[in-house]
TORPA-4810 file (N, C-alpha, C, O; in nm, 3 decimals):
<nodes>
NODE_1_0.178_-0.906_1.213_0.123_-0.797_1.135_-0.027_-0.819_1.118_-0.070_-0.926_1.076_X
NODE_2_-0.116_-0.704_1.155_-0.232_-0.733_1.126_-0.272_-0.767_1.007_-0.181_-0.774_0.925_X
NODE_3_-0.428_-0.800_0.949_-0.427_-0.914_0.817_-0.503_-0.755_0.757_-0.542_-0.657_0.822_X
NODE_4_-0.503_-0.779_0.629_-0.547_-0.683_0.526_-0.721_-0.666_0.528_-0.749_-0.785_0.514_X
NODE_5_-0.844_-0.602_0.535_-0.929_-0.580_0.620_-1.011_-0.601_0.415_-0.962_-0.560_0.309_X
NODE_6_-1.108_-0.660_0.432_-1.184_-0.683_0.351_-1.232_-0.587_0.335_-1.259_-0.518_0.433_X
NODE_7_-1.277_-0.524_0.156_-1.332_-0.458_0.073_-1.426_-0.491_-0.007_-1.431_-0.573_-0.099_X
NODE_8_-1.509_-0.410_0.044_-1.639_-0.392_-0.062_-1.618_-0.235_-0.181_-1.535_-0.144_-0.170_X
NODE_9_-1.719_-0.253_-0.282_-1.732_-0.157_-0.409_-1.738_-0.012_-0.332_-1.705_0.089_-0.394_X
NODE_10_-1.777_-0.005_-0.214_-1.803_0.131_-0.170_-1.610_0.183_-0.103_-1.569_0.296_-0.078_X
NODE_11_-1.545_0.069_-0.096_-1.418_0.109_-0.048_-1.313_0.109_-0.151_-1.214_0.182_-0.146_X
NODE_12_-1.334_0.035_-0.235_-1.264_0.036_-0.358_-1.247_0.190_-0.409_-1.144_0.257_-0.406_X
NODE_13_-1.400_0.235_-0.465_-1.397_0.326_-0.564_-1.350_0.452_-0.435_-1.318_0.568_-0.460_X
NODE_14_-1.358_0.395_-0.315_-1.295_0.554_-0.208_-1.142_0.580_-0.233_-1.082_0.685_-0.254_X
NODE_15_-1.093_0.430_-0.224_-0.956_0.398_-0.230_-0.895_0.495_-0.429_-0.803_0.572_-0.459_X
NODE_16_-1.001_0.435_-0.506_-0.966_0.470_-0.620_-0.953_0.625_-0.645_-0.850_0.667_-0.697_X
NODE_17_-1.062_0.718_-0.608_-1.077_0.823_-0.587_-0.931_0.928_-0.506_-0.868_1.022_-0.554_X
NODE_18_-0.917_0.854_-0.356_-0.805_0.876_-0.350_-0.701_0.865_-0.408_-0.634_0.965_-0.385_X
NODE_19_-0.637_0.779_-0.487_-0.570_0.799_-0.559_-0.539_0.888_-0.704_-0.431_0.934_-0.742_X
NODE_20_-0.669_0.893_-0.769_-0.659_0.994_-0.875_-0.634_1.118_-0.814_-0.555_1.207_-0.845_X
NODE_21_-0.730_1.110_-0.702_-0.728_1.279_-0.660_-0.557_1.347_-0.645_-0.525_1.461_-0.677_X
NODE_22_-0.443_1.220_-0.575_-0.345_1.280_-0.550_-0.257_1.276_-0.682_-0.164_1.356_-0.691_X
NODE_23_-0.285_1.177_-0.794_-0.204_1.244_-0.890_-0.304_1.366_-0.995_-0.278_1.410_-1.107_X
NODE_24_-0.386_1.386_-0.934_-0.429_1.536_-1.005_-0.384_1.664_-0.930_-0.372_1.776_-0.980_X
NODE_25_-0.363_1.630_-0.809_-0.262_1.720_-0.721_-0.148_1.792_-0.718_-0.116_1.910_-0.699_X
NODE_26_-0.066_1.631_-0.754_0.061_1.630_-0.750_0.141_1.631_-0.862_0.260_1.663_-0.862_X
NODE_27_0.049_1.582_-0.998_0.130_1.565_-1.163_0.214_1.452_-1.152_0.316_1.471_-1.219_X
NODE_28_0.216_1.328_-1.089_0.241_1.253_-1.050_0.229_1.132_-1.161_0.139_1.179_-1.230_X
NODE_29_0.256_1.028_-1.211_0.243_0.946_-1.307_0.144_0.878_-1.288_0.042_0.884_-1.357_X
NODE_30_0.173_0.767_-1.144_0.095_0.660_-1.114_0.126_0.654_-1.005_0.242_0.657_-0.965_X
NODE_31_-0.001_0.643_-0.921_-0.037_0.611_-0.747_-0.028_0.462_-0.774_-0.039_0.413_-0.886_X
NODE_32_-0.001_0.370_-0.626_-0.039_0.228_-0.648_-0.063_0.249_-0.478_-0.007_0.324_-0.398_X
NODE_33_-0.185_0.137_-0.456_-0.216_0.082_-0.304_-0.102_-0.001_-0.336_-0.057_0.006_-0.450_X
NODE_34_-0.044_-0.086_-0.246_-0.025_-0.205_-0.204_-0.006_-0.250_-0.071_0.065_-0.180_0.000_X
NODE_35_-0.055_-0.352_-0.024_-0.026_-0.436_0.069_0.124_-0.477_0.128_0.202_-0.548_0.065_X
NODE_36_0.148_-0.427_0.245_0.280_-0.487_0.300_0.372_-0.600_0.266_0.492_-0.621_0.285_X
NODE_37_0.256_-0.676_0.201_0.356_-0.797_0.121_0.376_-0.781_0.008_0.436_-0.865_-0.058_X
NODE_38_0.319_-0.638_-0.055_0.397_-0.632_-0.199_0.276_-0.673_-0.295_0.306_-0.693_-0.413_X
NODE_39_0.117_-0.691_-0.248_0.040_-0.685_-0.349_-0.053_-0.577_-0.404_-0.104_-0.489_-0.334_X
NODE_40_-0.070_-0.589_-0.520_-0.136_-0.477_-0.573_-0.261_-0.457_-0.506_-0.318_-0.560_-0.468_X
NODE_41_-0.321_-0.338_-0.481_-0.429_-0.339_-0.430_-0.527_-0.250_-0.499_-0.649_-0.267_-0.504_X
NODE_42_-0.449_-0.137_-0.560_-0.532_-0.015_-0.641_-0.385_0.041_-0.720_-0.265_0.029_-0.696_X
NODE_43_-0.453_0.098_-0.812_-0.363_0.194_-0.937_-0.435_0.305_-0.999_-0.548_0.288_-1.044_X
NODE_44_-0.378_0.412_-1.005_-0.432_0.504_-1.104_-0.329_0.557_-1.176_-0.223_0.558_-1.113_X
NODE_45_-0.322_0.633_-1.367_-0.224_0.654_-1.371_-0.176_0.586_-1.492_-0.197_0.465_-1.502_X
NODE_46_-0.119_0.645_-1.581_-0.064_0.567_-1.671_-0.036_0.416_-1.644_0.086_0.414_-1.634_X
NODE_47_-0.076_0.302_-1.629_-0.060_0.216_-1.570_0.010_0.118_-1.694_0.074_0.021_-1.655_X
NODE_48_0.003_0.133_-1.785_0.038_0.040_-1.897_0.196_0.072_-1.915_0.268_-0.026_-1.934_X
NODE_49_0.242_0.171_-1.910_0.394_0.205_-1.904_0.475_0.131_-1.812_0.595_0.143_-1.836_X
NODE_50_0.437_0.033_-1.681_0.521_-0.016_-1.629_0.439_-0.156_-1.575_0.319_-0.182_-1.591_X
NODE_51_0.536_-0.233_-1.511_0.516_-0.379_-1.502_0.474_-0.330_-1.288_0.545_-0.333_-1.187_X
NODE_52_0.301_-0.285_-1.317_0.299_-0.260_-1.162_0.338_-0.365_-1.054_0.384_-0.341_-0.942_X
NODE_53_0.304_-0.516_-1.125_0.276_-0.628_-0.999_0.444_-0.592_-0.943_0.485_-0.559_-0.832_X
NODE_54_0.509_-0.613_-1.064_0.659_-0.603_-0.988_0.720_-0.506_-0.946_0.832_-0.501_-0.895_X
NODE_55_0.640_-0.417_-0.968_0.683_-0.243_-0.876_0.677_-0.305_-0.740_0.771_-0.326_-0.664_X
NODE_56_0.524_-0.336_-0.720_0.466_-0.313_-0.602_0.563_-0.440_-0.507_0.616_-0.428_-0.397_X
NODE_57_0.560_-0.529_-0.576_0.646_-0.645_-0.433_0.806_-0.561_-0.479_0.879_-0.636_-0.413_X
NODE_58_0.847_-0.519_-0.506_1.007_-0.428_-0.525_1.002_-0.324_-0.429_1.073_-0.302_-0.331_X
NODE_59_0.874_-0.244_-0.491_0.875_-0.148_-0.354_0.854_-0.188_-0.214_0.922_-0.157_-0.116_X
NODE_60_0.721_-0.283_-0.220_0.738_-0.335_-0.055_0.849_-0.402_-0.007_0.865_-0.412_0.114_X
NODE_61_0.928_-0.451_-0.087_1.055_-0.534_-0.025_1.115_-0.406_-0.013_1.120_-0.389_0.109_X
NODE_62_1.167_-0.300_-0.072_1.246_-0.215_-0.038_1.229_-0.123_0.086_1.317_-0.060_0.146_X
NODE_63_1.082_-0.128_0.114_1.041_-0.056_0.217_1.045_-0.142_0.382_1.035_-0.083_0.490_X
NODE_64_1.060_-0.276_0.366_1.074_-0.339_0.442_1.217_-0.349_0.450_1.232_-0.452_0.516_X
NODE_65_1.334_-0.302_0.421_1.474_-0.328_0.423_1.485_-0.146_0.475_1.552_-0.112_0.573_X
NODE_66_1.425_-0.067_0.407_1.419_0.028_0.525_1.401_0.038_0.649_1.458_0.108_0.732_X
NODE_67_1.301_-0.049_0.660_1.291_-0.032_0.829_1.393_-0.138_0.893_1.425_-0.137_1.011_X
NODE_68_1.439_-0.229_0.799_1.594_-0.269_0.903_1.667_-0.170_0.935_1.701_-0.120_1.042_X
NODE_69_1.689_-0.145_0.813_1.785_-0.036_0.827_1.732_0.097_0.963_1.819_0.141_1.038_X
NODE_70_1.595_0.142_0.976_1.586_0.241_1.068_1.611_0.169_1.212_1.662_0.235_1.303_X
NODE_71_1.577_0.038_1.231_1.631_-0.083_1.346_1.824_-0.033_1.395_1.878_-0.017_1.504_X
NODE_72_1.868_-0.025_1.273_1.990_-0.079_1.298_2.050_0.078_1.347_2.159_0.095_1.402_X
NODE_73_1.954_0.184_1.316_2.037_0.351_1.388_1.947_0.399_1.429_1.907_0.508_1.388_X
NODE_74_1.876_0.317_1.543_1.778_0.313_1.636_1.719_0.386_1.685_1.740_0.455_1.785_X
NODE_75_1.547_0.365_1.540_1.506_0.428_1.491_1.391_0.342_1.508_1.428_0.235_1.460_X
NODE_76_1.205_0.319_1.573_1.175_0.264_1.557_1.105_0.205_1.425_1.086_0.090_1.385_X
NODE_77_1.073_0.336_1.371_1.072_0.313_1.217_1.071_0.433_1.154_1.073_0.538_1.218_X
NODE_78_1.066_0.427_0.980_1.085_0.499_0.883_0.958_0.542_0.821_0.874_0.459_0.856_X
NODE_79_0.925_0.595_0.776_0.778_0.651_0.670_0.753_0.590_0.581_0.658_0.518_0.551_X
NODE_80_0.897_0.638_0.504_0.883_0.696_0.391_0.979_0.606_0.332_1.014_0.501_0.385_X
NODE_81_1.023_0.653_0.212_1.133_0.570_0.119_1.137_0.649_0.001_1.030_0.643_-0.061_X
NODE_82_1.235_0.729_-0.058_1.235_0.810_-0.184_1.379_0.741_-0.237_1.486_0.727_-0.178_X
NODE_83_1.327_0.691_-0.412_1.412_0.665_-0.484_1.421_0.760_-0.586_1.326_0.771_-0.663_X
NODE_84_1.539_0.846_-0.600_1.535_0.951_-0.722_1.623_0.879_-0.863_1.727_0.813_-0.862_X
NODE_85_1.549_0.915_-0.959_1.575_0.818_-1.082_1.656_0.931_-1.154_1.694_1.031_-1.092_X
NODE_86_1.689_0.905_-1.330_1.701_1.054_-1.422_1.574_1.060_-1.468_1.529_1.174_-1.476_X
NODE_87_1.477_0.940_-1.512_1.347_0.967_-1.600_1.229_0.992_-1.481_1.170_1.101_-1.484_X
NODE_88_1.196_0.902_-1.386_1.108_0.889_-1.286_1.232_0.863_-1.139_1.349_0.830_-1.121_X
NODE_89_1.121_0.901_-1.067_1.105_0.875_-0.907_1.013_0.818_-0.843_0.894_0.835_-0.868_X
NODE_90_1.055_0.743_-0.753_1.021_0.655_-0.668_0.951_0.680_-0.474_1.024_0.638_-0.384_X
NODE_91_0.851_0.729_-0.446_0.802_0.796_-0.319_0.697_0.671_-0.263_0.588_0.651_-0.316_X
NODE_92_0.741_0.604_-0.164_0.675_0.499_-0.083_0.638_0.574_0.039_0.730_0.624_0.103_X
NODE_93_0.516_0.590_0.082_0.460_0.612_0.192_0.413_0.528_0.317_0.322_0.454_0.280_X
NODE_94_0.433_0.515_0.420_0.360_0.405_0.497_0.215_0.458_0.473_0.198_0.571_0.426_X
NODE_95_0.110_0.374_0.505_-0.018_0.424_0.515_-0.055_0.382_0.662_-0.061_0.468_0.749_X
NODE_96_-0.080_0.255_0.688_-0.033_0.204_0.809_-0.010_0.094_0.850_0.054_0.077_0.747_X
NODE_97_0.000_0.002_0.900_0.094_-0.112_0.921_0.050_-0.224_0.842_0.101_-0.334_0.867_X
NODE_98_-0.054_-0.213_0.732_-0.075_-0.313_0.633_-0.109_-0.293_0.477_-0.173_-0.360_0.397_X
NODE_99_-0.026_-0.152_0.464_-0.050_-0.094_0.354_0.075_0.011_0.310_0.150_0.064_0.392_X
NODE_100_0.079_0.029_0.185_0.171_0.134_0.162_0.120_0.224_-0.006_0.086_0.162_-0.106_X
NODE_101_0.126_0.360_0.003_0.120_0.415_-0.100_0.251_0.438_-0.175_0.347_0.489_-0.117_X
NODE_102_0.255_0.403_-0.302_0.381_0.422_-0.396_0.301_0.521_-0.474_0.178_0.522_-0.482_X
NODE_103_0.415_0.632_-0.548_0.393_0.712_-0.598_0.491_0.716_-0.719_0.596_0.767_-0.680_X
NODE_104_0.499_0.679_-0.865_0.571_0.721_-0.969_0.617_0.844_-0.984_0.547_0.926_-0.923_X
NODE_105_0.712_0.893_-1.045_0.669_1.056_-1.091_0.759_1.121_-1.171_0.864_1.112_-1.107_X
NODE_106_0.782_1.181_-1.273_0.844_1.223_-1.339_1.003_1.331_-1.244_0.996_1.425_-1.165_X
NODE_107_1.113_1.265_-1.295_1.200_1.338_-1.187_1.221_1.419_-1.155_1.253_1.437_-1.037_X
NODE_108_1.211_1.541_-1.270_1.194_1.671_-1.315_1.127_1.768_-1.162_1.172_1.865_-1.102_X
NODE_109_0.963_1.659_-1.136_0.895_1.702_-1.029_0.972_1.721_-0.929_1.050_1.626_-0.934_X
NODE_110_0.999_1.786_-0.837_1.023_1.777_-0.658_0.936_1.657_-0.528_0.820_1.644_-0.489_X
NODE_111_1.064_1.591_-0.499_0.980_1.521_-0.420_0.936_1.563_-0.305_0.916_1.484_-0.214_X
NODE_112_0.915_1.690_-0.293_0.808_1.779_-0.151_0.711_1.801_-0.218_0.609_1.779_-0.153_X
NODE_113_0.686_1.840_-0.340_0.525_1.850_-0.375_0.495_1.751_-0.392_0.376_1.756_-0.360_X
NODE_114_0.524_1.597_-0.437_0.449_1.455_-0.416_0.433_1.439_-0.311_0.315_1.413_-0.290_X
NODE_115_0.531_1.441_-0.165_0.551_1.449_-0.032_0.397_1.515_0.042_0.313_1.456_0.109_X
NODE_116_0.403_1.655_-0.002_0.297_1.767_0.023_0.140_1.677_-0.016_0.099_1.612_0.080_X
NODE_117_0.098_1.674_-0.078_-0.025_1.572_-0.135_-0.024_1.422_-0.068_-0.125_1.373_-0.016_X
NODE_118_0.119_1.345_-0.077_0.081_1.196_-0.044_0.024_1.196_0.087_-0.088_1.148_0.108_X
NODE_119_0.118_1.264_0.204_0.080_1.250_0.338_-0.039_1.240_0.347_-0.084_1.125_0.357_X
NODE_120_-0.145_1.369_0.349_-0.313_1.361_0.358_-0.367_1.242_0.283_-0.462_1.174_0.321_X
NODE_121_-0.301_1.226_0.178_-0.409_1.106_0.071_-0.371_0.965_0.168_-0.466_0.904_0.218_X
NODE_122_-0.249_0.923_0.189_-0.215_0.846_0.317_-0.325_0.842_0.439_-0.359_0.732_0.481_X
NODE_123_-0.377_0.954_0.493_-0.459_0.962_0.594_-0.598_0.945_0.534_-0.650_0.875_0.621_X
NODE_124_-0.640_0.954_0.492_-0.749_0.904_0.386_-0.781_0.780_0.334_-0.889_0.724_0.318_X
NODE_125_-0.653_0.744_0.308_-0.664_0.572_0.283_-0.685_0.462_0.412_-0.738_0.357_0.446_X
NODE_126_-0.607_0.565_0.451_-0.602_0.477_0.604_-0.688_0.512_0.664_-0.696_0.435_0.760_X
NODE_127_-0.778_0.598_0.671_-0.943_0.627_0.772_-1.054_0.481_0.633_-1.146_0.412_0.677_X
NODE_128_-1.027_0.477_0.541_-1.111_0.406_0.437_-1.070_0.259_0.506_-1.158_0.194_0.561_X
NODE_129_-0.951_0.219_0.500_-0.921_0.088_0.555_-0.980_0.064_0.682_-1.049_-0.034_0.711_X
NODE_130_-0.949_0.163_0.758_-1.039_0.166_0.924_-1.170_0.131_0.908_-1.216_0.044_0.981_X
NODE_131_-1.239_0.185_0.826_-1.382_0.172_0.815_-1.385_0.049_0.775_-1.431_-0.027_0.860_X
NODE_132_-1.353_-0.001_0.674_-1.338_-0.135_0.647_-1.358_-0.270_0.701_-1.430_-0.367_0.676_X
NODE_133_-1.213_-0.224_0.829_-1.187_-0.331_0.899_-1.314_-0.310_1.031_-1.323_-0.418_1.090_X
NODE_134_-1.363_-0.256_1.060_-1.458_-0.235_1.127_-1.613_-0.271_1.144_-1.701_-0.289_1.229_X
NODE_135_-1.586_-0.271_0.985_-1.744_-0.355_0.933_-1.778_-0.442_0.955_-1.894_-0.481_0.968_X
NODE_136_-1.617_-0.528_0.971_-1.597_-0.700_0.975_-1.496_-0.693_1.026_-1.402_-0.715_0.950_X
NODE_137_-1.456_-0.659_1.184_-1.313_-0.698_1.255_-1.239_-0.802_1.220_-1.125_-0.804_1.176_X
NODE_138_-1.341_-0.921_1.253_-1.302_-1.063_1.214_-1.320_-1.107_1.045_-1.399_-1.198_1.022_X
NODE_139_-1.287_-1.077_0.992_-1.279_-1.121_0.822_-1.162_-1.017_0.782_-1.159_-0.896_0.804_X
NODE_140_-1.072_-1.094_0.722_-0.942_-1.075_0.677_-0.915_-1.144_0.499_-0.934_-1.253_0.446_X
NODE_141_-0.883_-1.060_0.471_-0.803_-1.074_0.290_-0.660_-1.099_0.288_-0.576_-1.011_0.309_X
NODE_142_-0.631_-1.238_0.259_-0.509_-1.277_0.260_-0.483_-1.326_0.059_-0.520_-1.422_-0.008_X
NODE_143_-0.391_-1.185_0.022_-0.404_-1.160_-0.076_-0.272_-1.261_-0.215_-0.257_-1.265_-0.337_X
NODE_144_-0.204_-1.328_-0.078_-0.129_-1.472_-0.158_-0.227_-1.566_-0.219_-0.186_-1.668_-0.274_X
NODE_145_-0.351_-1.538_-0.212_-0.413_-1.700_-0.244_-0.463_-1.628_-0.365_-0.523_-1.706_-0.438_X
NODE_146_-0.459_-1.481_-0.418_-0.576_-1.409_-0.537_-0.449_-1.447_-0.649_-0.329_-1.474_-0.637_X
NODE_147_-0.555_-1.432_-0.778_-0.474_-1.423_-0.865_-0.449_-1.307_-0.894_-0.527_-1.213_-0.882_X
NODE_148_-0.304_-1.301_-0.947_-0.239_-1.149_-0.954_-0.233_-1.103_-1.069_-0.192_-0.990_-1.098_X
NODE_149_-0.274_-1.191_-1.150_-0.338_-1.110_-1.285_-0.398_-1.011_-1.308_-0.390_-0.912_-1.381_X
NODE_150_-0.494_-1.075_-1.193_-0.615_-0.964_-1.230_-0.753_-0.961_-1.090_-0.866_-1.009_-1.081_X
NODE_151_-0.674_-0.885_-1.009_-0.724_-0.875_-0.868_-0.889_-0.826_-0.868_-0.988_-0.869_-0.810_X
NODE_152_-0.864_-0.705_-0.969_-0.987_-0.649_-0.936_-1.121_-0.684_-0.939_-1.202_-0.598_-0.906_X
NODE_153_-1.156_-0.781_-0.969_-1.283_-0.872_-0.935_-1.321_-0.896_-0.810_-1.437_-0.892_-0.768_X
NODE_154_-1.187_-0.928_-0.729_-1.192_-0.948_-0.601_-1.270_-0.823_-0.498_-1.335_-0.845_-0.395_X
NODE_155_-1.248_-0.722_-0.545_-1.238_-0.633_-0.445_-1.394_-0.532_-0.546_-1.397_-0.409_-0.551_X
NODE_156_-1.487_-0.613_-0.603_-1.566_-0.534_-0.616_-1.739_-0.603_-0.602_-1.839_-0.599_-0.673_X
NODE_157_-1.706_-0.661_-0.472_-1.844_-0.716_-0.383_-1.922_-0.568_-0.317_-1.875_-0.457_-0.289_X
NODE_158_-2.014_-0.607_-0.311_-2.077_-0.458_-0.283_-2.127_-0.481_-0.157_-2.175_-0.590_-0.125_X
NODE_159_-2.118_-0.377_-0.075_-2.163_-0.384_0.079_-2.291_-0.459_0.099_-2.395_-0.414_0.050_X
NODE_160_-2.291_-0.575_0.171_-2.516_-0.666_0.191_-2.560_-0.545_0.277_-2.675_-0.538_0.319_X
</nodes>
């Protein structure tokens, strides 16, 4: 799996942006970046209502047992991942092979209008990561060694 592409303040607040923008879209609770292994990367969103670190490695583990599962009715892979709750719902997006957008949302909502909004904000994140990794092909963020307390320090170096 390719490695997670280093961020500067100018990709952060793109990343952040994207995300408000789609829960002002969508009426959505809380957007989260995370990383394929399940780390936090960005949040917008009522964020104090839930325990994100452990959303985010729950959802990436769950999204990674999806794509066994699309393996096993041979399928090379899956997107997406929708968990429908009674209070909230659950909408995992791939972004692309080192990232994933989770989406909270009140259940009430339809998951085609979160659907309708995530896709593009997905393509957005993922042209921001591109740029990223491009700046610095060779420099990689391997996000087991950060503390998960409290990431965001990490990710707010500003472009030299």
């Amino acid at each position: 799996m390719p490695s997670f592409p280093q961020l500067v303040e100018e990709d952060v607040l793109r990343l952040d942006e994207e995300l408000r923008g789609l829960l002002a879209q969508s009426e959505a609770t809380i957007a989260l970046l995370i990383d394929a292994a399940g780390f936090l990367i960005g949040s917008s969103g009522d964020t104090r209502q839930f325990d994100l670190t452990t959303i985010a490695a729950l959802a990436a583990g769950a999204f990674m047992a999806n794509q066994t599962i699309a393996g096993l009715v041979s399928e090379t892979h899956f997107n997406s991942l929708y968990q429908q709750g009674e209070q909230f719902s659950l909408f995992v997006l791939a972004v692309n092979d080192q990232a994933l957008l989770v989406v909270i949302f009140q259940a009430h909502l339809g998951v085609g209008l979160v659907k309708y909004y995530a896709q593009p904000a997905a393509q957005r994140i993922c042209r921001q990561l591109q740029i990223a990794h491009a700046r610095k092909p060779d420099a990689s963020l391997d996000l087991s060694e950060v503390n998960l307390a409290d990431p965001r320090g990490l990710f707010r170096r500003k472009l030299d």
